[in-house]
OpenMM code with the backbone's topology and positions (N, CA, C; nanometers):
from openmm import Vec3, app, unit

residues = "UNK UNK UNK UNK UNK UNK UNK UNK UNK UNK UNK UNK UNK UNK UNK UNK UNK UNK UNK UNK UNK UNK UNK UNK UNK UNK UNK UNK UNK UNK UNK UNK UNK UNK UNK UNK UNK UNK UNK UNK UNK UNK UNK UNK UNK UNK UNK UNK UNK UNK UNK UNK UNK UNK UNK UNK UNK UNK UNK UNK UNK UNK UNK UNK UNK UNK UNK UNK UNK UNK UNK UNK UNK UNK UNK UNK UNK UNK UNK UNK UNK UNK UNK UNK UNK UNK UNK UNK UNK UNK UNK UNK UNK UNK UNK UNK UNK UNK UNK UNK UNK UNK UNK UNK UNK UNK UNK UNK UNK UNK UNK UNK UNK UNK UNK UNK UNK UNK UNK UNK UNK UNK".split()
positions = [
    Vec3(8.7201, 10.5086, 9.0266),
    Vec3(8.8621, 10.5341, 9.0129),
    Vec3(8.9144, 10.5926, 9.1437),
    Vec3(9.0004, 10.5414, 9.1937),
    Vec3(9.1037, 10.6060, 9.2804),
    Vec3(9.1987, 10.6564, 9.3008),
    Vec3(9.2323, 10.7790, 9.3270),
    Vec3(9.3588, 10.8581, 9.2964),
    Vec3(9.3986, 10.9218, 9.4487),
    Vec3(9.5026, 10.9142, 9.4165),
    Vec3(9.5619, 10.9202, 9.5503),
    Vec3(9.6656, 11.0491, 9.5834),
    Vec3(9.6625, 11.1491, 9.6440),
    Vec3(9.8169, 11.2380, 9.6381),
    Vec3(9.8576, 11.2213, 9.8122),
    Vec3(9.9866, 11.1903, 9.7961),
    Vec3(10.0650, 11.1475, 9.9371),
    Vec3(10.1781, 11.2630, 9.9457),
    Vec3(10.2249, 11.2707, 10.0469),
    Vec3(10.3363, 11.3779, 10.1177),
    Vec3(10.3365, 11.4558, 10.2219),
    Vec3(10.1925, 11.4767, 10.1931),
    Vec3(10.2227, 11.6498, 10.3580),
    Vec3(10.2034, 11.5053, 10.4779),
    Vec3(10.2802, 11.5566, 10.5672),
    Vec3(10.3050, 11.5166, 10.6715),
    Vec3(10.2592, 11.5584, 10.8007),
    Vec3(10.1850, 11.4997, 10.8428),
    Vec3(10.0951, 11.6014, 10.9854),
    Vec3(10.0997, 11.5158, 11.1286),
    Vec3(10.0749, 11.5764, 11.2318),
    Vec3(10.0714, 11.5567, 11.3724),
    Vec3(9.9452, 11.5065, 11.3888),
    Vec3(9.9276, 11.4007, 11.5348),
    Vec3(9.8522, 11.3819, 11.5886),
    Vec3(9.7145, 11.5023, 11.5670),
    Vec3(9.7337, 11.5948, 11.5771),
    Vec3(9.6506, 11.7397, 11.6177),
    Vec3(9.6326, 11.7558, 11.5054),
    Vec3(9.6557, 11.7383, 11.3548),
    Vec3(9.6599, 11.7834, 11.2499),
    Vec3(9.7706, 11.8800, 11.1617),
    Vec3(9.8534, 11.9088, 11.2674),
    Vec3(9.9409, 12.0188, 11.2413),
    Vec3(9.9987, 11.9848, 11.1211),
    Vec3(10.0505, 12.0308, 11.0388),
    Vec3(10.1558, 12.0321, 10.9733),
    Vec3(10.3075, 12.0190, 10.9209),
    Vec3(10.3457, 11.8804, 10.9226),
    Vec3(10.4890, 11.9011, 10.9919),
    Vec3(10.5949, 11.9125, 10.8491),
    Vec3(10.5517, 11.9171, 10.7673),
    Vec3(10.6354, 11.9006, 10.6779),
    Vec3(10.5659, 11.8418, 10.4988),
    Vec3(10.6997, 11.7784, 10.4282),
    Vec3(10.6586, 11.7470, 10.3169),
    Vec3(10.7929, 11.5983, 10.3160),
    Vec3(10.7158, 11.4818, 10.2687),
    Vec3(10.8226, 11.4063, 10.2398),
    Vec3(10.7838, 11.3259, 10.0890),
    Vec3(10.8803, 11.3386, 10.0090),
    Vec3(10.8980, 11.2400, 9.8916),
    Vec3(10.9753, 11.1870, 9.8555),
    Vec3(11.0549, 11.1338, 9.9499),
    Vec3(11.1682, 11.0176, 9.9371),
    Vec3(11.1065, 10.8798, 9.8477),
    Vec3(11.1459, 10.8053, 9.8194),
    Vec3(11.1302, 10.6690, 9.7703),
    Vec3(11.0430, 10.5809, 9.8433),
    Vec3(11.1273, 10.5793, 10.0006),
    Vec3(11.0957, 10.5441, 10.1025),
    Vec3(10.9351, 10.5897, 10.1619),
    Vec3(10.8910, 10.6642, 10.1781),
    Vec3(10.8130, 10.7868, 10.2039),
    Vec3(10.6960, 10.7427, 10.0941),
    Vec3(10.7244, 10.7744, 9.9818),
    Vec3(10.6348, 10.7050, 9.8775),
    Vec3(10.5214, 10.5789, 9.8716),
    Vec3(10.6564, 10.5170, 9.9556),
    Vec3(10.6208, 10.3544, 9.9567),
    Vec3(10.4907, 10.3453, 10.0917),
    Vec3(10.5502, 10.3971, 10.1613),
    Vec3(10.4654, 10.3849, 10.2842),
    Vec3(10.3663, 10.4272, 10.2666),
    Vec3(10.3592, 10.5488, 10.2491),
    Vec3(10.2313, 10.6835, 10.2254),
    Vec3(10.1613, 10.5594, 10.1356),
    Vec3(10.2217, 10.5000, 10.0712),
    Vec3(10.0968, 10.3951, 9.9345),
    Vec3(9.9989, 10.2795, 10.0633),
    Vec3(10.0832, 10.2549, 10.1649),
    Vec3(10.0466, 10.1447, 10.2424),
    Vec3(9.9489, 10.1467, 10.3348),
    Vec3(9.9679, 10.2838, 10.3834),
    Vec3(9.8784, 10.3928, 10.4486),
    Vec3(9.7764, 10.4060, 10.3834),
    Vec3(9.7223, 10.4540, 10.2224),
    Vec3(9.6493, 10.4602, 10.1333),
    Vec3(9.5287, 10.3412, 10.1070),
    Vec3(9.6557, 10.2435, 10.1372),
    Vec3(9.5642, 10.1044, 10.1221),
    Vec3(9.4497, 10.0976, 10.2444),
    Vec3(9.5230, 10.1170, 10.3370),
    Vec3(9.4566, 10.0426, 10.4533),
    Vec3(9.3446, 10.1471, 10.5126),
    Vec3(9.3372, 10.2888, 10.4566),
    Vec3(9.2180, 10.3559, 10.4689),
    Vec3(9.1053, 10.3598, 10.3508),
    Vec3(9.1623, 10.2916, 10.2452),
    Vec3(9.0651, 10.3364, 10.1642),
    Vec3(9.0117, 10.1302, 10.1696),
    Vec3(9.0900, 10.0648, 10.2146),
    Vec3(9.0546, 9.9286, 10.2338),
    Vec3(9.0475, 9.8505, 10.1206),
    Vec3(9.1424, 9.8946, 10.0058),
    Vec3(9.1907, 9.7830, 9.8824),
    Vec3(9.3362, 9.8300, 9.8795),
    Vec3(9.3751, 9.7137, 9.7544),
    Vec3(9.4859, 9.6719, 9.7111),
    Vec3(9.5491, 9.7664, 9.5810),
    Vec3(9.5412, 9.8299, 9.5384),
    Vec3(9.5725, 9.9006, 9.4176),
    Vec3(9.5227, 10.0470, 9.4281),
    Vec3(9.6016, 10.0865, 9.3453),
    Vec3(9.4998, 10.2624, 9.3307),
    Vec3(9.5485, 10.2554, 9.1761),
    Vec3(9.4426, 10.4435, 9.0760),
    Vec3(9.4435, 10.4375, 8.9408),
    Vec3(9.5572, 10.4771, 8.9434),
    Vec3(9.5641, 10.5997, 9.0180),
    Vec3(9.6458, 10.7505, 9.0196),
    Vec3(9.7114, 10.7958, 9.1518),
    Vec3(9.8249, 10.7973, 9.1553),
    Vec3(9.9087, 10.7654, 9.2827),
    Vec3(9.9790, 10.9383, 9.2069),
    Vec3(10.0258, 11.0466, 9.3205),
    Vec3(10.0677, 11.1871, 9.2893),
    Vec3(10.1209, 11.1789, 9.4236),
    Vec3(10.2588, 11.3196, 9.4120),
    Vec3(10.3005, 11.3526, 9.5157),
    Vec3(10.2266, 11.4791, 9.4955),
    Vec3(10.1243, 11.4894, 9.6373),
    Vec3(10.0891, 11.6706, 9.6269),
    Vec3(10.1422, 11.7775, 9.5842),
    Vec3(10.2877, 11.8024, 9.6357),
    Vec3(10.3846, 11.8766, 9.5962),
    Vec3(10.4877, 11.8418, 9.5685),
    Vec3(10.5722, 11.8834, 9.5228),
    Vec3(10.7662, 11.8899, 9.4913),
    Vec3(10.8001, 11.8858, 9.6009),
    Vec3(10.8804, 11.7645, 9.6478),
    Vec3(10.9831, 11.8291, 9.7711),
    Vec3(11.1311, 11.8498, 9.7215),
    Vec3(11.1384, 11.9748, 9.7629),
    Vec3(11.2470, 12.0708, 9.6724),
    Vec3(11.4358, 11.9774, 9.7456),
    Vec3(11.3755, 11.8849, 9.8539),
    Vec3(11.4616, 11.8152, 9.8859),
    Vec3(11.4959, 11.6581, 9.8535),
    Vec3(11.4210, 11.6403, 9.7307),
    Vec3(11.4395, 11.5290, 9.6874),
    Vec3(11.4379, 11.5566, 9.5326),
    Vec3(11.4883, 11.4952, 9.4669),
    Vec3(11.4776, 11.5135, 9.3094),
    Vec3(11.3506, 11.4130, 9.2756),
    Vec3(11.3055, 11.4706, 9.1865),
    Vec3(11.1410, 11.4707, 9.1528),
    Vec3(11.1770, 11.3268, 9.0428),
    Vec3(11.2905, 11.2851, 8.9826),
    Vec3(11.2949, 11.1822, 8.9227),
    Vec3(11.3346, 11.0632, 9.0196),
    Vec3(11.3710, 11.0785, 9.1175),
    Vec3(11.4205, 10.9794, 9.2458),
    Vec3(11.2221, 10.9342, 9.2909),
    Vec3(11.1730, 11.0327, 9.3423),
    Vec3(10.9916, 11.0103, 9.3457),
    Vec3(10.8945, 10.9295, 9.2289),
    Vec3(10.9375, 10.9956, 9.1574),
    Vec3(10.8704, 10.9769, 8.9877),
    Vec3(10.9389, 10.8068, 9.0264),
    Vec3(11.0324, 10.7900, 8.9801),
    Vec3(11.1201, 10.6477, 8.9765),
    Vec3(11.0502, 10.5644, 9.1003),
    Vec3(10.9903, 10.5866, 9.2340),
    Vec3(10.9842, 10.5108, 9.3202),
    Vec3(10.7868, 10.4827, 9.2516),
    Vec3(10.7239, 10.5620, 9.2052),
    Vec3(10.6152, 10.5662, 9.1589),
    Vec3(10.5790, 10.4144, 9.0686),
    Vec3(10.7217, 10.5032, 8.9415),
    Vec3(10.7051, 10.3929, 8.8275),
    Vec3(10.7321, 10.2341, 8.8840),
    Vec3(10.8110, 10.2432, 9.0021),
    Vec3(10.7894, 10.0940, 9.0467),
    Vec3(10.7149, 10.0085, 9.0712),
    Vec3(10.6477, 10.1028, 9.1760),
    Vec3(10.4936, 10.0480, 9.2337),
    Vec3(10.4062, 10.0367, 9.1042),
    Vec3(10.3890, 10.1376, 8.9952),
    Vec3(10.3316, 10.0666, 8.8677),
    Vec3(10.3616, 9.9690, 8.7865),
    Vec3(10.4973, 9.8776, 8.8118),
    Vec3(10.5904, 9.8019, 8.7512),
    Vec3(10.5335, 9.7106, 8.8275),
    Vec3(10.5284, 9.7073, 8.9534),
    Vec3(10.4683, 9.6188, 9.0828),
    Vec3(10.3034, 9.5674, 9.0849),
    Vec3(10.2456, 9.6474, 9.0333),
    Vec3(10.0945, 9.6299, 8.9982),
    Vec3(10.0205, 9.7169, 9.0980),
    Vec3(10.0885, 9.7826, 9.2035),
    Vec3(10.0262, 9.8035, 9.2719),
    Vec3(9.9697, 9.9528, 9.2508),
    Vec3(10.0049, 10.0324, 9.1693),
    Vec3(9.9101, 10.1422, 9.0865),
    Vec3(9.9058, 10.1453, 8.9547),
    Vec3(9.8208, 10.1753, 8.9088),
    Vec3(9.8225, 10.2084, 8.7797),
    Vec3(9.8640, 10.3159, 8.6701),
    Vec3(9.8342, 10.4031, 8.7532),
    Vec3(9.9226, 10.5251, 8.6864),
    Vec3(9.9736, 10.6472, 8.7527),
    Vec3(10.0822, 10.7188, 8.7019),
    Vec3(10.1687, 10.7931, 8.7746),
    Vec3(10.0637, 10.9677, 8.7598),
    Vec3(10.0646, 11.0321, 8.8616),
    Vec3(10.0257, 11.1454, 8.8782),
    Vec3(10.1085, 11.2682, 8.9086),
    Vec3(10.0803, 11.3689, 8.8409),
    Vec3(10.1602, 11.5011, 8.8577),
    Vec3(10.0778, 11.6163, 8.9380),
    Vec3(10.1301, 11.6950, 9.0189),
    Vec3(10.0042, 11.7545, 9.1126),
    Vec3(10.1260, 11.8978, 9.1555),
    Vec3(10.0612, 12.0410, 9.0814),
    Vec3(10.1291, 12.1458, 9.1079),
    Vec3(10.3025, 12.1314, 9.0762),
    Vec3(10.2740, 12.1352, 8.9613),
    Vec3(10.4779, 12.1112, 8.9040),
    Vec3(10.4659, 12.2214, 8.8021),
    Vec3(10.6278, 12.2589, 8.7864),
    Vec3(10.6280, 12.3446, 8.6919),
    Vec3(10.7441, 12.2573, 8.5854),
    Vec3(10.8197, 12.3629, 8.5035),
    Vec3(10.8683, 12.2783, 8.3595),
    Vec3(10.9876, 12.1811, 8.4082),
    Vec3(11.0422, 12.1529, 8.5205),
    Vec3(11.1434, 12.1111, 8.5355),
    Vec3(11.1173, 11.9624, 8.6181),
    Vec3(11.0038, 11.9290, 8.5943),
    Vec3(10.9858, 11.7471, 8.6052),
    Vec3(11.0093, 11.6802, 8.4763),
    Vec3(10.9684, 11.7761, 8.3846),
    Vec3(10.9723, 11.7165, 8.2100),
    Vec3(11.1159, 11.7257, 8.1823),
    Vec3(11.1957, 11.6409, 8.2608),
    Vec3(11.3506, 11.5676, 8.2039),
    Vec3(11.3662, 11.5180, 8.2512),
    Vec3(11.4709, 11.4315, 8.2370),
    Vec3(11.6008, 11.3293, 8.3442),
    Vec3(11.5059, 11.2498, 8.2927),
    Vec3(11.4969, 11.1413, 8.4070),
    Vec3(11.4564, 10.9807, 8.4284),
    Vec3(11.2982, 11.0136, 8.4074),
    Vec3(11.2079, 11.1306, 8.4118),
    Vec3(11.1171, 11.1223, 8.3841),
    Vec3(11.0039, 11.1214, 8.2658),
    Vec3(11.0853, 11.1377, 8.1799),
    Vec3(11.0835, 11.1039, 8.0680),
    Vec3(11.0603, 10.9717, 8.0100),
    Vec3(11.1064, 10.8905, 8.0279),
    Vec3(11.0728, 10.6982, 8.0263),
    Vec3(10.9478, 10.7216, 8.0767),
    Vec3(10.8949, 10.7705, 8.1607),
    Vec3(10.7748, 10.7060, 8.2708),
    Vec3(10.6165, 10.8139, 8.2463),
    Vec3(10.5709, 10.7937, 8.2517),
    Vec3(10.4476, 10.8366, 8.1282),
    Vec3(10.3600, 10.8879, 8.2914),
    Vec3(10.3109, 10.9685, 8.2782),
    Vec3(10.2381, 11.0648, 8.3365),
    Vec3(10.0634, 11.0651, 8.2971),
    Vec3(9.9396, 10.9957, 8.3005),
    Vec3(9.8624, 11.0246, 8.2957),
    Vec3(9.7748, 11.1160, 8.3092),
    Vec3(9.7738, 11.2010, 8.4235),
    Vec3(9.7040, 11.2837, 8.4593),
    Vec3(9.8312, 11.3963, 8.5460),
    Vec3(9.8166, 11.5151, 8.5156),
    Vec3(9.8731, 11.6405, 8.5368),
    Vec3(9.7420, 11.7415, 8.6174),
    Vec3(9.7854, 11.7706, 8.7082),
    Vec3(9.6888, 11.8781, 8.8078),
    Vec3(9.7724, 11.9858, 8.8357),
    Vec3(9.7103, 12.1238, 8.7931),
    Vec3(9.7973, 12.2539, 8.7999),
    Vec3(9.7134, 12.3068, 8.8802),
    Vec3(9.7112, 12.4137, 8.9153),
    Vec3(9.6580, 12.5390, 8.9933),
    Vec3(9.6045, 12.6289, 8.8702),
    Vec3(9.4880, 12.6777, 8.8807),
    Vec3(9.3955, 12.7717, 8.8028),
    Vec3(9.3537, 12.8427, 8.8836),
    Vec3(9.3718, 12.9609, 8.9041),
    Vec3(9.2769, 13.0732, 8.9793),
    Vec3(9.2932, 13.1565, 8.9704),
    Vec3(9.2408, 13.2697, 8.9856),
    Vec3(9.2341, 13.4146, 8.9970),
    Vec3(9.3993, 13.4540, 9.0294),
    Vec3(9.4614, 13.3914, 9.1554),
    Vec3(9.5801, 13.4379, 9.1707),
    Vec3(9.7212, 13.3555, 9.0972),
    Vec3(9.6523, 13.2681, 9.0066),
    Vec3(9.7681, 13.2041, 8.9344),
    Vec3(9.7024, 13.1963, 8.7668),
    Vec3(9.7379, 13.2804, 8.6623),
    Vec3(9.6935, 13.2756, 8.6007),
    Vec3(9.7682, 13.1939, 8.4925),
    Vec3(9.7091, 13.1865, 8.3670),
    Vec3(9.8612, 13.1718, 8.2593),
    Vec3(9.9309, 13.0444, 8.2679),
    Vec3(9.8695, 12.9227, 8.3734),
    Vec3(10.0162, 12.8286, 8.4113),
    Vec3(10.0061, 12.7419, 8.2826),
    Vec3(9.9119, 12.7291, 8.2120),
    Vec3(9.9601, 12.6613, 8.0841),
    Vec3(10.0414, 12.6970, 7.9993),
    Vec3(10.0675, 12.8135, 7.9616),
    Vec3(10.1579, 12.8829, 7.8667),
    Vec3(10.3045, 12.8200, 7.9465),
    Vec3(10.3532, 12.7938, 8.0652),
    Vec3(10.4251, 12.7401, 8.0986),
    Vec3(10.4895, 12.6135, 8.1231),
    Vec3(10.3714, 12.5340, 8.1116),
    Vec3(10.3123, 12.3717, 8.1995),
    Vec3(10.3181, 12.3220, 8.0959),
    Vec3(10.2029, 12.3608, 7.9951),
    Vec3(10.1273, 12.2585, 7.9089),
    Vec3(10.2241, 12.2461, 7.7591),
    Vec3(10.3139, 12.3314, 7.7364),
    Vec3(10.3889, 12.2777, 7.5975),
    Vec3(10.5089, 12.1857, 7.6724),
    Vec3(10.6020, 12.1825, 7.7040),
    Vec3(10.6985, 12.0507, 7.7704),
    Vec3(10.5498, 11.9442, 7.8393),
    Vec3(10.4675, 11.9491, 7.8771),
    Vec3(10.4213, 11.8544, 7.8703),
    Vec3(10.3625, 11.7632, 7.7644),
    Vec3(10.3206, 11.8301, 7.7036),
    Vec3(10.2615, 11.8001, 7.5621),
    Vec3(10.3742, 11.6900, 7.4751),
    Vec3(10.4595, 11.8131, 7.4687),
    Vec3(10.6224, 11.7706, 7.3967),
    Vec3(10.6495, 11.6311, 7.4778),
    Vec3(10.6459, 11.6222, 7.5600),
    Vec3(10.7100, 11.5302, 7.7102),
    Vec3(10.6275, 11.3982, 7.6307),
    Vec3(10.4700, 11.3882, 7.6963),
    Vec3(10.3622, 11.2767, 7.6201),
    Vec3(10.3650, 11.2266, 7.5353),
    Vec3(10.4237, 11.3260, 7.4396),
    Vec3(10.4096, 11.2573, 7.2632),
    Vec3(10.5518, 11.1678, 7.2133),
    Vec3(10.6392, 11.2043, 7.3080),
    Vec3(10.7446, 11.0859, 7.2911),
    Vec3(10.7369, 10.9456, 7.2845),
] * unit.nanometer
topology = app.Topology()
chain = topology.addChain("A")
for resn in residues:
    res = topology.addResidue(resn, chain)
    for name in ("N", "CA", "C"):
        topology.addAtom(name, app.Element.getBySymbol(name[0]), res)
């Protein structure tokens, strides 16, 4: 299985330049994906993070395409809190959800896991 999370954006050097999850951005980062891992499809396609400058159903929506397209199979969630579970994301089914567990984040299910739950069973 192949799963994929796309967005951070880095320099030649490795640096860090940012976060992008435009539509646009999406698409590419998938093309990029292809041509290092050297096939045509992936299972699990995720944006690493939220970019707090794009609405997460505009991303989600460019996702469900490429799964409409054949070219992934299923949509991935990676460090979100309760406010992906509405709008347009709702239609589009979420397989796999990845939170943060650790010592310095405790509890995130009591937050995460009921709107998701609720969200799935629709």
């Amino acid at each position: 299985m192949l799963s994929v999370k796309f967005g951070a954006q880095r320099g030649p050097a490795g640096d860090f330049l940012g976060f992008d999850a435009r539509p646009a951005a999406v698409k590419t980062a998938l093309a990029h994906a292809w041509t290092r891992l050297g096939t045509d499809h992936l299972d699990v396609y995720r944006p690493a993070r939220l970019d707090p400058a794009v609405p997460i159903e505009d991303t989600i929506g460019a996702i469900a395409e490429l799964v409409a397209g054949g070219y992934v199979r299923h949509i991935g969630l990676s460090e979100v809190a309760r406010r992906p579970f509405g709008g347009r994301t709702r239609c589009t089914r979420s397989v796999d959800l990845q939170i943060e567990y650790s010592l310095l984040s405790r509890r995130p299910e009591e937050e995460i896991l009921p709107p998701a739950a609720s969200w799935a069973s629709r």
